[in-house]
C-alpha positions as CSV (number, residue, x, y, z in Angstrom):
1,X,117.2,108.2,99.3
2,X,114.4,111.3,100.0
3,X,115.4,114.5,98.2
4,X,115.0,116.4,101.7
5,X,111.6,117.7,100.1
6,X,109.8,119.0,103.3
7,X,106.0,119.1,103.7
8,X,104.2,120.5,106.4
9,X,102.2,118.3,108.7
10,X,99.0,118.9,106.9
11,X,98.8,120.0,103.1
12,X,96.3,122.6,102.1
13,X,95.3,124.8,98.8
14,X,96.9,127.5,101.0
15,X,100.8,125.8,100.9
16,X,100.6,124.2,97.4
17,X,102.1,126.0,94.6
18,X,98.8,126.9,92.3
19,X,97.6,123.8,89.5
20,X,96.7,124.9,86.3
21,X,94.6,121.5,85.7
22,X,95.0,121.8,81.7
23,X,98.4,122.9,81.7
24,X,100.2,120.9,84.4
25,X,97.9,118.3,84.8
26,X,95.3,117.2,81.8
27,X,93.7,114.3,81.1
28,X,95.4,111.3,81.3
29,X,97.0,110.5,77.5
30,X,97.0,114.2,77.0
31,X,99.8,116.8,77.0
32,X,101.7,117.4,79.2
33,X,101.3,113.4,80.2
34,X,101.1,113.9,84.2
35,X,98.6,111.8,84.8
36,X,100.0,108.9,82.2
37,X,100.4,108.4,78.5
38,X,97.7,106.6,77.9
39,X,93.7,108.0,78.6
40,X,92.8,104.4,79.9
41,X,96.2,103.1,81.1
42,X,95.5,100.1,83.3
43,X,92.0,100.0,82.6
44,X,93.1,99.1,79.0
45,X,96.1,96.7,79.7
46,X,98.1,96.0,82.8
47,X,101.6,97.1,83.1
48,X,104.1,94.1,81.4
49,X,105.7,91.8,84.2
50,X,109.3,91.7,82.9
51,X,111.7,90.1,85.7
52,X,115.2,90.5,84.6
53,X,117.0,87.4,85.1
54,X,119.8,85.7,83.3
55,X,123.0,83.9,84.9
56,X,125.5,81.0,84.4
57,X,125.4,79.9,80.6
58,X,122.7,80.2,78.1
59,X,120.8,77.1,79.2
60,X,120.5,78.1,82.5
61,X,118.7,80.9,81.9
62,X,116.5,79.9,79.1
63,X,115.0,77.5,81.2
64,X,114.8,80.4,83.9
65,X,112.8,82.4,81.6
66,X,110.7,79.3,80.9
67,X,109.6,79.1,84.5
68,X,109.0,82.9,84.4
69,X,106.7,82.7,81.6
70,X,105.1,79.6,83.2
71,X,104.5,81.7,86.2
72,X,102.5,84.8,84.6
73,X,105.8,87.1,83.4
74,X,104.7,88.6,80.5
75,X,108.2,90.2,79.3
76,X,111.5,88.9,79.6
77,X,114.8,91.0,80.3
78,X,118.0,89.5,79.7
79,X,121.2,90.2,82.2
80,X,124.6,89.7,80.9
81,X,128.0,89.0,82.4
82,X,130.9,91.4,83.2
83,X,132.8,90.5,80.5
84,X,129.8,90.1,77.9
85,X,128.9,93.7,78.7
86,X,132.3,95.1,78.3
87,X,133.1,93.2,75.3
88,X,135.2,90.6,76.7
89,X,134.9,86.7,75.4
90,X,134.8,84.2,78.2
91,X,138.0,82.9,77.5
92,X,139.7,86.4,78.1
93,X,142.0,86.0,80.5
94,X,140.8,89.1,82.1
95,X,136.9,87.2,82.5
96,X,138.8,84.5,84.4
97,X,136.3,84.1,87.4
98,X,133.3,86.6,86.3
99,X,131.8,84.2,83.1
100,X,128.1,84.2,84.4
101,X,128.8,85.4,87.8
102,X,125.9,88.2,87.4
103,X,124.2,87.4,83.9
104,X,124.5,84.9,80.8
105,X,127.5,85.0,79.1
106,X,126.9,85.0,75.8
107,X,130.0,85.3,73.2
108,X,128.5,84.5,69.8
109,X,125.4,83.5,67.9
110,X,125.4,79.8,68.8
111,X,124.8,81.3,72.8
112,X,122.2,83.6,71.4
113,X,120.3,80.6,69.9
114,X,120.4,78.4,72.6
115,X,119.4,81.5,75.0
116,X,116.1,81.6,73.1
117,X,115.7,77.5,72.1
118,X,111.5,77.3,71.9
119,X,111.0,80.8,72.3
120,X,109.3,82.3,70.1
121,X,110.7,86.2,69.4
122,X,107.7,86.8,67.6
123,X,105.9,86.4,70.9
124,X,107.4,87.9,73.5
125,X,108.6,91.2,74.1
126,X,112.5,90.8,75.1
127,X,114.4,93.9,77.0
128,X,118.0,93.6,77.0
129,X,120.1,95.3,79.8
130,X,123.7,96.1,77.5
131,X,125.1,99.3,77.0
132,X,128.7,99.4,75.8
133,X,128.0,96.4,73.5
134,X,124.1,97.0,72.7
135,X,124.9,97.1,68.9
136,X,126.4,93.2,69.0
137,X,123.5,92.0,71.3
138,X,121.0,93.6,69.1
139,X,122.7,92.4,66.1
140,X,122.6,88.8,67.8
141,X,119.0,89.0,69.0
142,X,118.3,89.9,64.7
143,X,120.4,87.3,63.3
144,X,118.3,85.0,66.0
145,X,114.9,86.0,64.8
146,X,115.9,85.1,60.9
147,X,117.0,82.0,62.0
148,X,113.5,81.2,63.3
149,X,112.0,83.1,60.0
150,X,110.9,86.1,62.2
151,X,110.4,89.8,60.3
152,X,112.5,92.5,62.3
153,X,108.9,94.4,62.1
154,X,107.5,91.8,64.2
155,X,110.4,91.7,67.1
156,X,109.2,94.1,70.0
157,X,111.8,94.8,73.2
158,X,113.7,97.8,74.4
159,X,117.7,98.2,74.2
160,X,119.1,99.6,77.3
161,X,122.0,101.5,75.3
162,X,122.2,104.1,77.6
163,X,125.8,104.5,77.5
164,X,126.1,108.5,79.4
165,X,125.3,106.5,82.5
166,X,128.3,104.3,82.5
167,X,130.4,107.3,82.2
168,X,128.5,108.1,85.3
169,X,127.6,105.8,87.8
170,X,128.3,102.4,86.3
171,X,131.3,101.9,84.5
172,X,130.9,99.4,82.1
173,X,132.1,101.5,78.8
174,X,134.7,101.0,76.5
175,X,134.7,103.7,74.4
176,X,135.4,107.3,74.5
177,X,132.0,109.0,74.7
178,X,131.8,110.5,71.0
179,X,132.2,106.9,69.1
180,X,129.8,105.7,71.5
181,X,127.3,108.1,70.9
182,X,127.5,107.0,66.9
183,X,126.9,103.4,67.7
184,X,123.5,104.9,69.5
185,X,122.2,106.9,67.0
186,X,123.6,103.9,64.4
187,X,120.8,102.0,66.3
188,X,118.3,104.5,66.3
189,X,118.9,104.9,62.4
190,X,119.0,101.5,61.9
191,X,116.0,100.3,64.0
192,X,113.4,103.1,62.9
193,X,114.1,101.7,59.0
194,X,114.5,98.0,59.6
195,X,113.2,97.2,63.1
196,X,110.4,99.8,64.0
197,X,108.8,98.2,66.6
198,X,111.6,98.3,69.0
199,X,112.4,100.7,71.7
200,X,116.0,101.9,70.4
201,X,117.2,102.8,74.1
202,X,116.0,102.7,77.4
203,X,117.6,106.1,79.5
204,X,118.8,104.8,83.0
205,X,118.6,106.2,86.0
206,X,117.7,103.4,87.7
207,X,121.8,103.4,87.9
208,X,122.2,107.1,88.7
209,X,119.7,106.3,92.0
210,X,121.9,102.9,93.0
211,X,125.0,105.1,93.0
212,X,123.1,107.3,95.5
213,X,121.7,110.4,94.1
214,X,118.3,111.6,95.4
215,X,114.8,111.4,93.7
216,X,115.7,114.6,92.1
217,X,119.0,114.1,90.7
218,X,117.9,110.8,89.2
219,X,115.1,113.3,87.1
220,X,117.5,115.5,86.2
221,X,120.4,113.8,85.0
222,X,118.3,110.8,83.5
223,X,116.5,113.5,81.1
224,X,120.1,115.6,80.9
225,X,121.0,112.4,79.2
226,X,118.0,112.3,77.1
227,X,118.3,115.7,75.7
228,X,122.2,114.6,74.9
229,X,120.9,111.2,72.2
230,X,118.6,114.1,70.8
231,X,121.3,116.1,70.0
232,X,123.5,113.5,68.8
233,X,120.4,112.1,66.5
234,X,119.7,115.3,65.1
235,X,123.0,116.1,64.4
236,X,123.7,112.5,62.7
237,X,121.2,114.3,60.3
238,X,117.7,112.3,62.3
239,X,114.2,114.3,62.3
240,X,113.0,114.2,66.1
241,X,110.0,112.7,65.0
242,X,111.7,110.0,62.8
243,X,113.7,108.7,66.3
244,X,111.9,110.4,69.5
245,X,109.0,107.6,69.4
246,X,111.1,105.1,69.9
247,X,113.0,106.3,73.3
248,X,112.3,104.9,76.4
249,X,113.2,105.6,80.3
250,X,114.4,103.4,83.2
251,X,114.0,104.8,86.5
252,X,114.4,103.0,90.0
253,X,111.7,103.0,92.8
254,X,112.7,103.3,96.0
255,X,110.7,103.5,99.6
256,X,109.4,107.2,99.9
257,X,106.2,105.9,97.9
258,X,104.7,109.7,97.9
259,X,108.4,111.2,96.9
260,X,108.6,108.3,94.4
261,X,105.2,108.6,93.1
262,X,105.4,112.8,92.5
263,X,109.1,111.9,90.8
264,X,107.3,109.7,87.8
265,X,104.4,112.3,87.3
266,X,107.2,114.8,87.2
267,X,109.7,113.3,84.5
268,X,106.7,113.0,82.6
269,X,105.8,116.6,82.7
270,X,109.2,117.5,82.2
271,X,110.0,115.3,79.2
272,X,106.9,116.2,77.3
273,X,107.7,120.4,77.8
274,X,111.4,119.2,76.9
275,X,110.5,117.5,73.7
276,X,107.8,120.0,72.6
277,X,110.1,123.7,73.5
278,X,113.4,122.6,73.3
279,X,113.5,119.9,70.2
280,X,109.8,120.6,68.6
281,X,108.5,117.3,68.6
282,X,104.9,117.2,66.9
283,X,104.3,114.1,67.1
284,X,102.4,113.2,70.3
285,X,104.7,109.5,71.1
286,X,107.8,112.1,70.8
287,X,106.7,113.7,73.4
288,X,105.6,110.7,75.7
289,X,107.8,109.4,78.4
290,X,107.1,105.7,78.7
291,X,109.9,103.8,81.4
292,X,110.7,100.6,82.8
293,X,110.8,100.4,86.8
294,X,112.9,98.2,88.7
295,X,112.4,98.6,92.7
296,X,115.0,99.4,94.7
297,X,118.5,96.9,94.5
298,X,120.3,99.1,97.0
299,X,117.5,99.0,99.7
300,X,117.7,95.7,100.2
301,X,119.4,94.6,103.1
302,X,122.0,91.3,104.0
303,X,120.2,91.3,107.5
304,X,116.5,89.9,107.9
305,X,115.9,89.3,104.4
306,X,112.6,88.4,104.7
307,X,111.7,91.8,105.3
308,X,112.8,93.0,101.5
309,X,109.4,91.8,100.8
310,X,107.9,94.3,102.1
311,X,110.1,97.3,100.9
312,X,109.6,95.3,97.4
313,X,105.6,95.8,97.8
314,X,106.1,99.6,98.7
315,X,108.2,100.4,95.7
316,X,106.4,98.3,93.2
317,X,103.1,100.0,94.6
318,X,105.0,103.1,93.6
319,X,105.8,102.4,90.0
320,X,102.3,101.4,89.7
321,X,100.5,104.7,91.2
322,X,103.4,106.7,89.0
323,X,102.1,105.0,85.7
324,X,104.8,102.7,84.8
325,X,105.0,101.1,81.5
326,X,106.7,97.8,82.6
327,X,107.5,96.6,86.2
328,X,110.7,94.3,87.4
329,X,110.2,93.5,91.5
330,X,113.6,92.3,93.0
331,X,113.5,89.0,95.1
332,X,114.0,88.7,98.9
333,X,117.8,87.5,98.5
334,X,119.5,89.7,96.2
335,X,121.6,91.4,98.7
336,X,123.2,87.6,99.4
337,X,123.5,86.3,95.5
338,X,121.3,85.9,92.4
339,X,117.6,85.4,93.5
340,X,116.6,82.0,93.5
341,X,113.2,80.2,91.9
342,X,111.4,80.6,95.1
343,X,112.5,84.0,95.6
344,X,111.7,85.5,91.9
345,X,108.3,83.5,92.2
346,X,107.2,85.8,95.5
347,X,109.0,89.0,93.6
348,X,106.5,88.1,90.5
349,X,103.6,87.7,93.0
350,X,104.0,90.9,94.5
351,X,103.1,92.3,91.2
352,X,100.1,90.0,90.5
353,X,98.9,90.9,93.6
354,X,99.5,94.8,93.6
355,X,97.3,94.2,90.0
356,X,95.1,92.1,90.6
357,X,93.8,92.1,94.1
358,X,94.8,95.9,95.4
359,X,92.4,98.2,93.3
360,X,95.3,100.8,92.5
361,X,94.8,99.5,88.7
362,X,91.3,100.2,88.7
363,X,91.4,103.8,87.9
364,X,93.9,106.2,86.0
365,X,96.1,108.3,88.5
366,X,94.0,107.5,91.6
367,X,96.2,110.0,93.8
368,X,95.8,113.3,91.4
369,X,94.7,115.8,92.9
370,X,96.5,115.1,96.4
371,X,97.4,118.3,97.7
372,X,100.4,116.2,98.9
373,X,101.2,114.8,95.5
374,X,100.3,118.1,93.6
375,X,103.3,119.9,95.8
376,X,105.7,117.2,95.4
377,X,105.2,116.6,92.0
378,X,105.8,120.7,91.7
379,X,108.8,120.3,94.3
380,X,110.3,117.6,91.8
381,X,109.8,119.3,88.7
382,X,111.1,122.4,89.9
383,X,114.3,121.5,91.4
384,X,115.1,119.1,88.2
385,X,114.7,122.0,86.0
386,X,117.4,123.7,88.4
387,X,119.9,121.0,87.5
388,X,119.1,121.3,83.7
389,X,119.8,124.8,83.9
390,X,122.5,124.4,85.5
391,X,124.1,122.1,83.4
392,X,123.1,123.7,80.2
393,X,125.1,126.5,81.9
394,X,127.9,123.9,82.3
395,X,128.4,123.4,78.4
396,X,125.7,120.2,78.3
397,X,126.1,116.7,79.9
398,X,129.2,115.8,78.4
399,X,130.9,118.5,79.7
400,X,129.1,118.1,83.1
401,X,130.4,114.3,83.0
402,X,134.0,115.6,81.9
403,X,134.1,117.9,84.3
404,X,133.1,115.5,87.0
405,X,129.9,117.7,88.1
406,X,127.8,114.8,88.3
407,X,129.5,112.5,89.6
408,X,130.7,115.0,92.6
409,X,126.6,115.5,93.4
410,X,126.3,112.0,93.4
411,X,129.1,111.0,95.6
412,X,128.1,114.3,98.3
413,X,124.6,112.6,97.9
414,X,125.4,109.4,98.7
415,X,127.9,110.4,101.9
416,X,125.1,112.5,103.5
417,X,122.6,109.3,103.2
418,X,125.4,107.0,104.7
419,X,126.2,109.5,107.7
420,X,122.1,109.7,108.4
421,X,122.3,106.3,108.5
422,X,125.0,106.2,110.9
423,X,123.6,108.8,113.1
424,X,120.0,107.1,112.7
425,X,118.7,110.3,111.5
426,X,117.9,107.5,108.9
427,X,116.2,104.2,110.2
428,X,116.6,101.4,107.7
429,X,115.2,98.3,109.9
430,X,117.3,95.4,110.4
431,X,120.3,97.2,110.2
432,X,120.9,100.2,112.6
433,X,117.4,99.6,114.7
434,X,115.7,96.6,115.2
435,X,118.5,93.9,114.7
436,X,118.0,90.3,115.9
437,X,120.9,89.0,117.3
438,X,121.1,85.7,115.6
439,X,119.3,84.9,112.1
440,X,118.6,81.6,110.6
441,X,120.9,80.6,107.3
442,X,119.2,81.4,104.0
443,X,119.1,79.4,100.6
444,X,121.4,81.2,98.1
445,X,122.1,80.2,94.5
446,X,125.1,79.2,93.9
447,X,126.6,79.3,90.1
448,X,128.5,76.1,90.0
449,X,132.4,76.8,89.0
450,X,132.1,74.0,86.2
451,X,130.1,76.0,84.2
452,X,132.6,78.6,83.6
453,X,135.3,76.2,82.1
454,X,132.2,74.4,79.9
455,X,131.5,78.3,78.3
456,X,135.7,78.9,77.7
457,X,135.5,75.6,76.3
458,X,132.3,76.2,73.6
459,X,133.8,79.3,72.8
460,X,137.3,77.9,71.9
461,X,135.0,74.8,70.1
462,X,133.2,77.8,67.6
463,X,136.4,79.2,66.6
464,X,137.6,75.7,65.6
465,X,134.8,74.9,63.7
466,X,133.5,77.8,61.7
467,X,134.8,79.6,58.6
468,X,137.5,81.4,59.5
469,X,138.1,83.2,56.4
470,X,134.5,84.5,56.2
471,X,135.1,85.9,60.1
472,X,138.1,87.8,59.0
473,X,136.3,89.2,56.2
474,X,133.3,90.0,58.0
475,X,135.7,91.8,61.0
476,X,137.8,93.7,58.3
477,X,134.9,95.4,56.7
478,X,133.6,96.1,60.2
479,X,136.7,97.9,60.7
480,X,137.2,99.9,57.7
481,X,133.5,101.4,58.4
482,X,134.3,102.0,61.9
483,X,136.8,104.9,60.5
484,X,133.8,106.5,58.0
485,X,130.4,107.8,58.8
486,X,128.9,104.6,57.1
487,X,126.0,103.3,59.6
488,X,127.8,100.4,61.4
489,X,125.1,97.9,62.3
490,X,124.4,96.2,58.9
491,X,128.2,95.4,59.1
492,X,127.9,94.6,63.1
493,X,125.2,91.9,62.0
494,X,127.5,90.7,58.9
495,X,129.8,89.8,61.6
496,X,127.6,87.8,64.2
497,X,126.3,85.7,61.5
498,X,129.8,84.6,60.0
499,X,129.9,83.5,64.2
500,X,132.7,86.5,65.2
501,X,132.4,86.2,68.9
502,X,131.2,89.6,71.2
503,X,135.1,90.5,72.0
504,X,136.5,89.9,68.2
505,X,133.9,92.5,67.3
506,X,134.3,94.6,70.4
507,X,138.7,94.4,69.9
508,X,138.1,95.4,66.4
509,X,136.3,98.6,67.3
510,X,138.7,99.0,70.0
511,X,141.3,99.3,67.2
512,X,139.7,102.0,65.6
513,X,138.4,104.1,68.5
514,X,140.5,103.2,71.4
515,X,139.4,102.8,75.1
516,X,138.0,105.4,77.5
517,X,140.2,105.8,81.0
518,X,138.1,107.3,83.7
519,X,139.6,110.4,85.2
520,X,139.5,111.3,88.9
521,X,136.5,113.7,89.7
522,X,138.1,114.2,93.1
């Protein structure tokens, strides 16, 4: 949705707020980051190609990312299930009907092996998409790359671990917020001693947009809940510039491409002054804001899918004139069901194409100096630092979440877009102009049922058959840490390699901490 950002018909030096090239702008891979982090940026290496995918059990999907990296993807990101990514084993009664309905369900080590059979983790980069749970799947994805003889130094990927968002606009938390928090800055401890090439957590607003905020609010809470894991880390006793590297964004792109594009410039502006005034950062990668883009899943539409190509294309072209780091495109079908081959293959295309035939990588920041882009990229900036303020003014994002602030600008965010689309103010085509009165069926996967009774079944099979004693040992020294300061993930990864599944280790952290119970922001 537009941030009601208005231009006039035609933009001149005379209605665009005044550019100070060095300090707003600078070269590309030069403070304050505007025009990209990098000084060559495409010109050097093209953005990774990382389509998310992941469904059914673990050998579905590995041989999905098989075909992905056949076809030219050049990063792979993992979806989970429901119940994986609110700690939940697939024989819990409450996962009864959602084991692999929207990602792999993985419950123990044995999944996470055959997840990455013949892939190497010391050649790919691997982004995983878990928040609540992050520290198991990490853990897993570790105890992985020593069973294949892999250095933790060597492993590269980003941790979504983002967990302020589910408090948010997603929901998938278990814990109250301040136990949470020490599991992330656990993981960013952790990873900058023992696994320092991967990106510790990956701030969402992707999620914050799909819930319906504008452009703006997506800036400005996203980097609210950035400056919130930099509190937390510093307080846990981090240095900014021991942790700070190692953060990285997720934003959405959506179909105003000019809006999108001045949104990206913007956080990057914004981040770098954040990291440099508010937290001083001295080291230039603290002050870098590299993200992830994923186009637009709420845009797509049930009706003429066909045409989701094309809104695909616009947002992808976005992410690319905004500088992303890494690129997922979502497939023609995803508003019927889980994109199938044929569908992912033209969503990887659009990105091969956008790259290699279009031009747009040939040069850094091709649309700098736009008077158009120059005003909305001040527009964006401006009325993102309003939020902050205003938050700040609020007690910080905790208390703005608490409170239900957010959510509340969200929600009024969200009704307004519906009711322009009801009165057409908004025109979304296929849907409320330019309907066809009767559309031919389309191919949908399907996840067959069977496959949900095979996973209970392995799971139940694991506990049978592995060393019980050394599972309960492995959980009970997990659970006397949880109540202490002591760094939790060494214990986490103890636990997934005596085979505890995802929801013993969840339930004993449950034990300790408790779960968190939404409260109406009405």
């Amino acid at each position: 949705m537009a941030a009601g950002i208005e231009l006039p018909n035609v933009v001149s030096p005379a209605n665009t707020d005044p550019i100070d090239y060095k300090a707003d702008l600078g070269d590309p891979g030069e403070f304050p980051y505007t025009r990209g982090i990098y000084p060559t940026m495409y010109r050097g290496r093209l953005w990774t190609m990382r389509q998310y995918a992941g469904y059914a059990t673990a050998e579905e999907s590995n041989a999905r990312y098989k075909y992905l990296l056949a076809h030219g993807t050049t990063g792979l990101s993992v979806a989970f299930d429901l119940p994986t990514q609110i700690g939940l084993d697939s024989d819990d009664p409450l996962a009864m009907g959602e084991v692999g309905k929207v990602g792999v369900a993985i419950d123990s080590l044995d999944d996470m092996e055959r997840l990455f059979t013949d892939i190497p983790l010391d050649e790919v980069s691997t982004s995983m998409t878990i928040n609540a749970t992050a520290a198991i799947l990490l853990s897993l994805y570790l105890a992985v790359a020593r069973k294949q003889n892999v250095s933790f130094n060597k492993l590269r990927g980003t941790l979504q671990n983002d967990i302020l968002k589910e408090y948010i606009a997603r929901g998938t938390y278990i814990y109250p917020p301040a136990p949470s928090l020490r599991l992330v800055t656990d993981i960013f401890a952790y990873c900058a001693r023992e696994v320092p090439n991967w990106n510790t957590i990956s701030i969402s607003g992707y999620h914050i947009r799909e819930a319906g905020s504008t452009a703006v609010q997506e800036v400005a809470f996203t980097l609210a809940d950035g400056i919130t894991y930099v509190e937390a880390a510093l307080a846990a006793g981090l240095s900014v510039d021991e942790f700070a590297p190692r953060i990285s964004f997720f934003f959405n792109s959506h179909n105003n491409l000019l809006e999108e594009i001045a949104k990206f410039r913007a956080a990057r502006r914004l981040w770098a002054r954040i990291m440099r005034d508010r937290f001083n950062a001295r080291d230039p990668r603290s002050l870098m804001l590299r993200f992830h883009t994923q186009t637009a899943g709420s845009s797509l539409t049930a009706q003429q899918p066909e045409v989701n190509v094309v809104r695909t294309t616009i947002q992808a072209l976005a992410a690319v004139l905004g500088g992303t780091q890494s690129l997922h495109t979502n497939s023609m079908d995803e508003a019927l069901a889980l994109p199938t081959e044929g569908a992912a293959r033209v969503a990887l295309r659009t990105q091969q194409v956008i790259a290699h035939e279009s031009g747009v990588a040939e040069t850094v920041d091709p649309l700098a100096g736009s008077y158009a882009i120059e005003e909305l990229t001040n527009q964006v900036e401006e009325r993102a630092q309003e939020y902050l303020e205003k938050i700040d003014a609020l007690g910080g994002m905790l208390r703005a979440i608490e409170t239900g602030y957010v959510q509340r600008e969200i929600q009024e965010s969200a009704y307004r877009y519906q009711r322009a689309i009801e009165s057409q103010e908004e025109i979304v085509v296929g849907v409320n102009r330019f309907q066809l009165e009767s559309e031919l069926p389309v191919e949908v996967l399907r996840i067959d049922p069977a496959l949900e009774q095979a996973q209970v079944e392995r799971v139940r099979a694991l506990r049978a058959r592995r060393d019980s004693q050394a599972v309960d040992d492995a959980l009970k020294q997990l659970e006397r840490a949880a109540a202490t300061s002591e760094n939790l993930l060494p214990r986490i990864l103890a636990c997934v390699e005596s085979y505890a599944t995802v929801g013993e280790i969840s339930n004993t952290l449950r034990r300790v901490w408790g779960e968190y119970r939404e409260t109406s922001t009405v």
